[in-house]
C-alpha positions in Angstrom: 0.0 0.0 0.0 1.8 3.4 -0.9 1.8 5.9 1.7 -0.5 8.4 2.2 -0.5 11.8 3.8 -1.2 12.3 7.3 -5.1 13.0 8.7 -5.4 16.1 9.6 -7.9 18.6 11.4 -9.2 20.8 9.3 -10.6 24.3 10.1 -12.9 26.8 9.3 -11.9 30.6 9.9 -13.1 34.0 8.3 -12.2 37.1 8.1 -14.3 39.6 10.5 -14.9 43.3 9.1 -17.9 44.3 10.7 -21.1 44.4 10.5 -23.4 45.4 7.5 -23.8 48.6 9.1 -20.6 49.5 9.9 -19.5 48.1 6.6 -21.7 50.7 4.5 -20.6 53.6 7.0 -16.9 53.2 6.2 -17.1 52.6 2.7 -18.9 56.3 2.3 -15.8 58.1 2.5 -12.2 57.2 0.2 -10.4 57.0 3.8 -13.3 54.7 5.3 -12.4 52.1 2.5 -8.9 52.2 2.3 -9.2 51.5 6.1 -11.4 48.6 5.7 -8.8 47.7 2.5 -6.1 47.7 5.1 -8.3 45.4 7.9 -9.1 42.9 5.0 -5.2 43.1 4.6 -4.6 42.3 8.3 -6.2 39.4 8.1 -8.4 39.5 11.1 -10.4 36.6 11.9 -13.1 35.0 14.0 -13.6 31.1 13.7 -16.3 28.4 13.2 -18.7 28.3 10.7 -22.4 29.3 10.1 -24.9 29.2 7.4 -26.3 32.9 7.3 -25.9 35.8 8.3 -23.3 38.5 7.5 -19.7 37.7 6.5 -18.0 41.2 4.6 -21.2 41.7 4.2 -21.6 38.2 2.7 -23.5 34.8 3.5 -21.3 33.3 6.2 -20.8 34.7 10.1 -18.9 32.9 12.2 -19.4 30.9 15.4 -17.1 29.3 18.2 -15.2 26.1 17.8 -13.4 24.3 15.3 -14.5 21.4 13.9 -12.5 18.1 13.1 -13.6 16.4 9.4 -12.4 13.2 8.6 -10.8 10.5 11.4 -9.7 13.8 13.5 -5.6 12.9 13.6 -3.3 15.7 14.9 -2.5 18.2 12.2 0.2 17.5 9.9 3.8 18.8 11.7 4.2 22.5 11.7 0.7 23.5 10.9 -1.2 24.5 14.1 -4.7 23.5 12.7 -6.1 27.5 11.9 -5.5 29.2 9.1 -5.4 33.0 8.5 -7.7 34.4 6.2 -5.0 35.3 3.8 -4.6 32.1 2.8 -7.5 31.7 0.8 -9.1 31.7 -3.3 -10.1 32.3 -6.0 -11.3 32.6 -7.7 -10.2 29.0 -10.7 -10.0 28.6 -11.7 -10.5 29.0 -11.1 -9.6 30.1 -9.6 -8.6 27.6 -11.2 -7.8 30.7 -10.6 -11.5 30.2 -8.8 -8.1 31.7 -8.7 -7.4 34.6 -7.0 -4.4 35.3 -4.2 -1.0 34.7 -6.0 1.7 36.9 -5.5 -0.7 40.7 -4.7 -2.2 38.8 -1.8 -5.3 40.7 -2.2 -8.3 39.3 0.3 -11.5 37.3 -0.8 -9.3 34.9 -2.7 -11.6 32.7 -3.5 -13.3 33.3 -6.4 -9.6 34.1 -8.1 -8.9 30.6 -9.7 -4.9 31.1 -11.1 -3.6 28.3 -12.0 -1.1 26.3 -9.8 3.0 27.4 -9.4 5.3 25.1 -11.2 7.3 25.3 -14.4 7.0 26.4 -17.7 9.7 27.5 -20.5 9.3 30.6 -19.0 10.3 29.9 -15.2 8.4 29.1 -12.5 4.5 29.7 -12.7 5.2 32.4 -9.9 7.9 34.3 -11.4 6.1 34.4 -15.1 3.7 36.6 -13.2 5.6 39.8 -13.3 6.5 38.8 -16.7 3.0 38.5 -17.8 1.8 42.0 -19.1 5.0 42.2 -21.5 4.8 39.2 -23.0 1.7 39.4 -24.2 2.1 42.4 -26.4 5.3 40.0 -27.5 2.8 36.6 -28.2 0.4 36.3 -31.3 -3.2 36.5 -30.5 -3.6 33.0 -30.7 -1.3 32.0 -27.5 -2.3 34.8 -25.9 -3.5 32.4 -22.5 -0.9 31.1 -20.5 -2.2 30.9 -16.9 -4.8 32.5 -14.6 -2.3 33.2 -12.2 -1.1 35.9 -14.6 -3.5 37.4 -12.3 -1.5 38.7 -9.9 0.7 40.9 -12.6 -2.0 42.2 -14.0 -4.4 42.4 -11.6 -1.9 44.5 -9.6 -2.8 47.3 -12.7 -6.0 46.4 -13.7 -7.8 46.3 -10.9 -5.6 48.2 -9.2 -7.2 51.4 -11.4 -9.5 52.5 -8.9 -10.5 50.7 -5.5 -11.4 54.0 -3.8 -14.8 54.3 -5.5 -17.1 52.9 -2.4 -19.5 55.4 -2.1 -23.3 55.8 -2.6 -24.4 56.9 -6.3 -24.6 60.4 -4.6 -20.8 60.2 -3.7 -19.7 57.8 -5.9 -17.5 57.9 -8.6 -20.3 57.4 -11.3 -19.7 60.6 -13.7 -22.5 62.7 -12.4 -21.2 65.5 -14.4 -21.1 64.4 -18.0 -20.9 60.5 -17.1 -17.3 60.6 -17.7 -16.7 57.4 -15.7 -18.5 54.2 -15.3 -18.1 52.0 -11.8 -17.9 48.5 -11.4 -18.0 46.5 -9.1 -16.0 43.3 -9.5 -14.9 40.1 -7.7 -11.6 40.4 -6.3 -10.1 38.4 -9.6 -11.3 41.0 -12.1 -8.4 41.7 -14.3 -8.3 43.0 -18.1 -4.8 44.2 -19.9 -4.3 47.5 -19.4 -4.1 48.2 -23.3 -8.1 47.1 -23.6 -8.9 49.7 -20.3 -7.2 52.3 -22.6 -9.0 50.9 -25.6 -12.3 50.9 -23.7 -11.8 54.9 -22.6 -10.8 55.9 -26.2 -13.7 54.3 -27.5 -16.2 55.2 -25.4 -15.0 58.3 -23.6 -15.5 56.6 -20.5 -12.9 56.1 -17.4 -13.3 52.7 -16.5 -13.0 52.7 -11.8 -13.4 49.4 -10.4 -14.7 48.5 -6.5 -13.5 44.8 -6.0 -15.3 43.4 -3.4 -14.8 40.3 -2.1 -15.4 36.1 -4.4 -19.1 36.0 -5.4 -20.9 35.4 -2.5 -19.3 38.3 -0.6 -20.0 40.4 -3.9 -23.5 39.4 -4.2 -24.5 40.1 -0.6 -22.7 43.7 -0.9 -25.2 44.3 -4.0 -28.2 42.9 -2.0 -27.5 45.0 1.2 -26.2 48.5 -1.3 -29.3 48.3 -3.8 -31.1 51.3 -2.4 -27.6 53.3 -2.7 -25.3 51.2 -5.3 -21.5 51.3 -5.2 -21.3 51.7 -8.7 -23.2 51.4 -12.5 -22.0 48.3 -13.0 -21.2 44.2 -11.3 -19.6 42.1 -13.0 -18.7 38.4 -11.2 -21.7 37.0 -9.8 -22.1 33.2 -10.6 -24.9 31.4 -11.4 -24.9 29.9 -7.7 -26.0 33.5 -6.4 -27.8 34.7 -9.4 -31.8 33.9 -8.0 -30.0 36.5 -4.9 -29.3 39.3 -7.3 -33.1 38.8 -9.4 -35.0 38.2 -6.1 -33.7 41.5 -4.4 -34.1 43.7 -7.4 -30.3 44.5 -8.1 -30.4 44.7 -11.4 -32.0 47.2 -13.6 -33.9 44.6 -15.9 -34.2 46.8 -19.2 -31.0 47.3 -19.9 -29.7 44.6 -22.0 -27.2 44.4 -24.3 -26.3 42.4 -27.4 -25.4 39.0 -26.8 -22.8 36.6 -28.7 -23.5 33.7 -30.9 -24.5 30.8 -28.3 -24.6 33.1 -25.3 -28.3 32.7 -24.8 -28.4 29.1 -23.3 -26.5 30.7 -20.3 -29.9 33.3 -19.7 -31.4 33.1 -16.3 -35.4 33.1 -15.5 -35.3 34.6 -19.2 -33.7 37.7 -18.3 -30.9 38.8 -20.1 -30.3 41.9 -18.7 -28.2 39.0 -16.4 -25.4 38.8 -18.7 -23.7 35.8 -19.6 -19.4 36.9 -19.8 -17.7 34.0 -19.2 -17.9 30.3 -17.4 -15.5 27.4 -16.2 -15.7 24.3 -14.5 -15.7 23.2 -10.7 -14.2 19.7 -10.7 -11.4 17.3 -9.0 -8.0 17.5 -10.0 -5.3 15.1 -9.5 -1.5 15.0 -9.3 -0.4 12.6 -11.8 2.8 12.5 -11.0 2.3 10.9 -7.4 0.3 8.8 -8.8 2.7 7.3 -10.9 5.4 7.6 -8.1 2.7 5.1 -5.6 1.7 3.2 -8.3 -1.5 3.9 -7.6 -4.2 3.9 -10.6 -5.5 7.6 -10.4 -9.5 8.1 -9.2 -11.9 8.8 -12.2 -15.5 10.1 -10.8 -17.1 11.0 -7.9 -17.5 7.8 -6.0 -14.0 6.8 -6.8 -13.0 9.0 -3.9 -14.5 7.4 -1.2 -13.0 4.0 -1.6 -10.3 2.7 0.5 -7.3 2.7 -1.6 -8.0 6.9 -2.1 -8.4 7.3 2.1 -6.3 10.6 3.4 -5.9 11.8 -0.3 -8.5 14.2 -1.2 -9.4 18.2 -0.2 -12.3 19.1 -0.8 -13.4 22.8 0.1 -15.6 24.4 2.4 -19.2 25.4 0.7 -20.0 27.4 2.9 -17.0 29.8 3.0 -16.6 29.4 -0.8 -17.9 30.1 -4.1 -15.6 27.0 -5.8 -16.5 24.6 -2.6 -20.1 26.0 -3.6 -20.2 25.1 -6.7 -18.9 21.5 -6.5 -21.3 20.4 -3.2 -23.8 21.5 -6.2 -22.2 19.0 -8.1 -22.8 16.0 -6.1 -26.5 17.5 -5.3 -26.7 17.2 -9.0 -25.2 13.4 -9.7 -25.7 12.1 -6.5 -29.8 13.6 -5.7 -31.4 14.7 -2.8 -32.4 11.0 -1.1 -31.4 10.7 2.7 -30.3 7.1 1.0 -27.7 7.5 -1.4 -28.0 11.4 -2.0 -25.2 13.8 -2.1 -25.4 14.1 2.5 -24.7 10.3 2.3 -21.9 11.0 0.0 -20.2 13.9 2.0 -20.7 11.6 5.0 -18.6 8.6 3.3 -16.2 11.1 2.3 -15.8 12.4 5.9 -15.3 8.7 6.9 -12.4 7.9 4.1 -10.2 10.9 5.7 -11.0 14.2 3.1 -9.8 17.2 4.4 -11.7 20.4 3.9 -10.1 23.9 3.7 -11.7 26.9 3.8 -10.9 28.4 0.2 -9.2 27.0 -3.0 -5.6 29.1 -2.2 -5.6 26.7 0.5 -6.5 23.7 -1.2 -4.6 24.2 -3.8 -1.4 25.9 -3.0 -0.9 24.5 0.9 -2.5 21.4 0.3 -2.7 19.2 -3.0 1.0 18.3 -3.8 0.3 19.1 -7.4 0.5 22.6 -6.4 3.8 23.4 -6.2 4.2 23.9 -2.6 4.7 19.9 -0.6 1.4 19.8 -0.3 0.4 16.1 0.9 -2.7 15.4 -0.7 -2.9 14.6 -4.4 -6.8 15.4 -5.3 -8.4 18.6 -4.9 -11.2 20.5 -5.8 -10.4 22.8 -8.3 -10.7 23.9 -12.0 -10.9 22.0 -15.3 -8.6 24.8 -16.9 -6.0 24.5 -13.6 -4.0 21.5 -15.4 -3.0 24.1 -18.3 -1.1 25.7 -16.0 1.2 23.1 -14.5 3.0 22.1 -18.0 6.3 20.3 -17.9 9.2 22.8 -18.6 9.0 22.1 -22.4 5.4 22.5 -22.5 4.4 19.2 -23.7 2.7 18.0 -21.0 1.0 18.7 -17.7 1.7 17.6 -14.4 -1.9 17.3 -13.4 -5.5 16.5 -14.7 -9.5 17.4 -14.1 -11.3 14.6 -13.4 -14.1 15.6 -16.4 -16.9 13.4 -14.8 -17.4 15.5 -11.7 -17.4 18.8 -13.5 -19.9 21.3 -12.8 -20.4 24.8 -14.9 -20.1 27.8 -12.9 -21.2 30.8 -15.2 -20.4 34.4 -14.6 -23.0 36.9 -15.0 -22.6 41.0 -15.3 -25.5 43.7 -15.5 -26.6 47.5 -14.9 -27.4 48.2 -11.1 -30.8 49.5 -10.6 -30.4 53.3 -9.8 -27.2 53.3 -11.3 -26.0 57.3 -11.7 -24.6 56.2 -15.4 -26.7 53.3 -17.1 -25.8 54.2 -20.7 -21.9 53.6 -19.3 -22.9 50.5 -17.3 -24.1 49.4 -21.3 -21.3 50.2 -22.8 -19.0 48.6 -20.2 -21.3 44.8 -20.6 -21.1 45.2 -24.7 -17.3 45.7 -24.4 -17.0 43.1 -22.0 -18.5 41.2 -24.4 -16.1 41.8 -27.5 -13.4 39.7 -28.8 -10.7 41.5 -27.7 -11.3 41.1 -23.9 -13.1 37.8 -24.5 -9.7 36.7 -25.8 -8.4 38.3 -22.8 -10.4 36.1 -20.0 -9.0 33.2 -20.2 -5.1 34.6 -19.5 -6.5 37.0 -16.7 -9.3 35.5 -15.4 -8.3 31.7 -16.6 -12.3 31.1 -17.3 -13.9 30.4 -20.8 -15.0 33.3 -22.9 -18.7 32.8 -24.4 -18.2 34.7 -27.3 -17.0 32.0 -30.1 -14.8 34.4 -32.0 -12.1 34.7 -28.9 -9.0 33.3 -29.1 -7.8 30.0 -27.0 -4.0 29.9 -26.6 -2.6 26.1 -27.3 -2.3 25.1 -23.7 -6.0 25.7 -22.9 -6.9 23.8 -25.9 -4.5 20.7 -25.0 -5.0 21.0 -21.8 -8.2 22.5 -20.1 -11.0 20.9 -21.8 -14.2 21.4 -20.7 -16.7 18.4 -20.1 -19.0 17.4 -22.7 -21.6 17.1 -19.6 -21.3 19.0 -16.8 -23.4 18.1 -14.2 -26.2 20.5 -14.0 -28.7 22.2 -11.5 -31.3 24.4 -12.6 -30.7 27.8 -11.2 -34.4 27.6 -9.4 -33.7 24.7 -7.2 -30.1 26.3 -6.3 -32.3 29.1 -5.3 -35.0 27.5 -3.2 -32.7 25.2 -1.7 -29.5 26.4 -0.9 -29.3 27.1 2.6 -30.8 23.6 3.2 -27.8 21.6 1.0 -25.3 23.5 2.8 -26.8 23.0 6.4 -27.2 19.2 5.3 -23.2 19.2 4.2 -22.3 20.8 7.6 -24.1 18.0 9.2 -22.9 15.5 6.8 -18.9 16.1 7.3 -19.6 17.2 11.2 -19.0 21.1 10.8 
């Protein structure tokens, strides 16, 4: 029997800003939000884990003690069984990069998906960051995408354009006089080449400011709780996991729509397609074929693969409660496994529990700390991450990857953008969705953001094309059942895995 990583406790912690109220009251003034920027930064923290309420203004408070998931072994030497908020995700892809906290470090890291540090022609995944915005005015069009974690190089000007706007429409940084600039507010992993923001200025005559706030769930709630004073004209980054939130509480101004791409339709909610569809990925198990190979062991292929003995103490899986990707693939099993107390996805969760899986509280940590295909000793070779994350761990001559998605547990996870409801500039909210939409920045996505564009005419570089194929069937929940029954699959996950 190879050997397998230690057990090891796993723990839930958040960040603390705050309440709601005190939330809204600092973010009225440029100084109130670079002091709640810096806080973030710190890394405060309460622990525990809950299933409503306010977290950043978003879905998750937290509550007192720790729990232990799996057979509840000490903690692997030199980790002390808490982690600080900074080490979450995310984005991808996904966070992959998902993806979202490389080298910036910048909070809510969930949502950001980058992909995974390791080697490529260019050097390490890490150090091709910095390099990132250069080269690609030096590459052709067509291998324009190497890795969501180019995040951090250009997310560091990108969405480092504007954080201060926080304020109300009255104080906001809307354009009042002559609509000059147009707001958005953004996940955390929001990033587009600078050369497109110039593009996007020229063209329109607009000054792009962006207000990132937080992975999707944080985002959404900040909408929710802001709609009678928005922070902006414009969201971009809510997925289709929170998108019943944003229709039900009347965030979005549903007449202003925009022109959609070939194809782009199928991804409509509740036929309203003033939601608009930008770009998608998939939530799935990855593995590190490499240790695989090295144990001899003959690599798990679907979901209930992973809770068979010879795959006990080898899988992460993430908190759904604390994250958008951990969401996303609980709604997986809901999906493949059903809803029966016999054999539904609780049952599942609970046999997971029971073969050792560790869960972490957002895909940095899962994917980076943890999974040993992340280029850090991590101990554990499958994780939950992104079907486009294995196009970032390439050998150093590129002709192979060091990991792989595990296609048959792949879930979609769509990201939607729109014009907020008493926005102070709606016709620049537009024009911001229609350029979003273009080829240029569709092109740009899957480099920046390392999801799939929707638009057909964008450009895929090599490396996504070899290696972060999407499933031909993605497990599917309709958006109406995510909505009406939510907060019941996660409080039936926290009482499956003892949370």
């Amino acid at each position: 029997m190879p050997a397998r990583p230690p057990s090891s406790r796993s723990t839930f912690s958040n960040e603390g800003d705050g309440d709601a109220v005190d939330l809204i009251r600092k973010c009225r003034s440029r100084r109130g939000r670079r002091s709640w920027q810096r806080e973030r930064h710190d890394g405060r923290k309460t622990t525990g884990i809950a299933l409503s309420g306010i977290h950043h203004l978003c879905l998750f408070p937290t509550t007192g003690e720790r729990p232990v998931v799996g057979p509840g072994a000490p903690a692997p030497p030199g980790e002390s069984g808490a982690e600080s908020a900074g080490d979450r995700r995310p984005s991808n892809l996904l966070r992959s990069v998902p993806a979202k906290e490389v080298e910036q470090n910048l909070p809510g890291r969930d949502q950001a998906r980058p992909g995974p540090p390791g080697t490529h022609p260019g050097g390490t995944m890490r150090n091709r960051l910095a390099k990132a915005s250069s080269r690609r005015e030096m590459r052709p069009r067509t291998d324009r995408l190497s890795r969501r974690t180019l995040l951090a190089g250009s997310a560091a000007t990108a969405v480092g354009l504007a954080l201060a706007a926080c304020g109300s429409k009255g104080s906001g940084g809307s354009g009042s006089a002559g609509g000059e600039t147009v707001t958005v507010v953004t996940h955390d992993s929001f990033s587009v080449p600078d050369a497109l923001i110039s593009a996007f200025k020229e063209d329109t005559g607009y000054a792009l400011e962006v207000v990132a706030s937080g992975d999707a769930g944080e985002l959404t709630n900040k909408l929710v709780l802001t709609k009678d004073a928005p922070l902006g004209d414009a969201f971009f980054g809510v997925d289709n996991s929170f998108a019943s939130r944003i229709l039900e509480a009347g965030v979005l101004d549903t007449s202003a729509t925009v022109s959609l791409p070939e194809g782009a339709d199928q991804y409509i909610i509740d036929d309203t397609p003033a939601l608009t569809p930008i770009d998608f990925g998939e939530v799935c198990a990855n593995i590190d074929t490499a240790w695989f190979t090295d144990h001899g062991l003959t690599p798990p292929a679907a979901f209930e693969d992973l809770t068979k003995a010879e795959y006990k103490d080898l899988f992460v899986a993430i908190n759904p409660s604390t994250s958008s990707t951990g969401l996303a693939f609980l709604l997986a099993t809901v999906g493949h496994f059903g809803t029966a107390d016999a054999g539904g996805f609780a049952d599942y969760w609970r046999q997971l529990a029971a073969n050792g899986m560790r869960v972490d509280e957002g895909w940095t940590s899962a994917y980076y700390t943890d999974f040993s295909g992340g280029g850090e000793g991590g101990a554990y070779p499958i994780v939950v991450s992104y079907s486009s994350s294995p196009a970032a761990t390439l050998t150093a001559d590129g002709s192979a990857s060091t990991t792989a998605s595990l296609l048959a547990t792949a879930t979609r996870q769509v990201e939607y953008a729109g014009v907020l409801a008493g926005a102070a500039n709606p016709e620049g909210a537009k024009a911001f969705l229609t350029w979003m939409l273009s080829a240029d920045v569709q092109s740009s996505i899957p480099e920046n953001m390392y999801m799939y564009p929707v638009n057909p005419e964008a450009a895929l570089s090599e490396e996504m094309t070899k290696f972060g194929a999407t499933s031909d069937k993605p497990v599917t929940v309709p958006a109406d059942e995510i909505a009406a029954n939510r907060d019941t699959w996660l409080a039936a996950w926290t009482e499956a895995v003892g949370a």
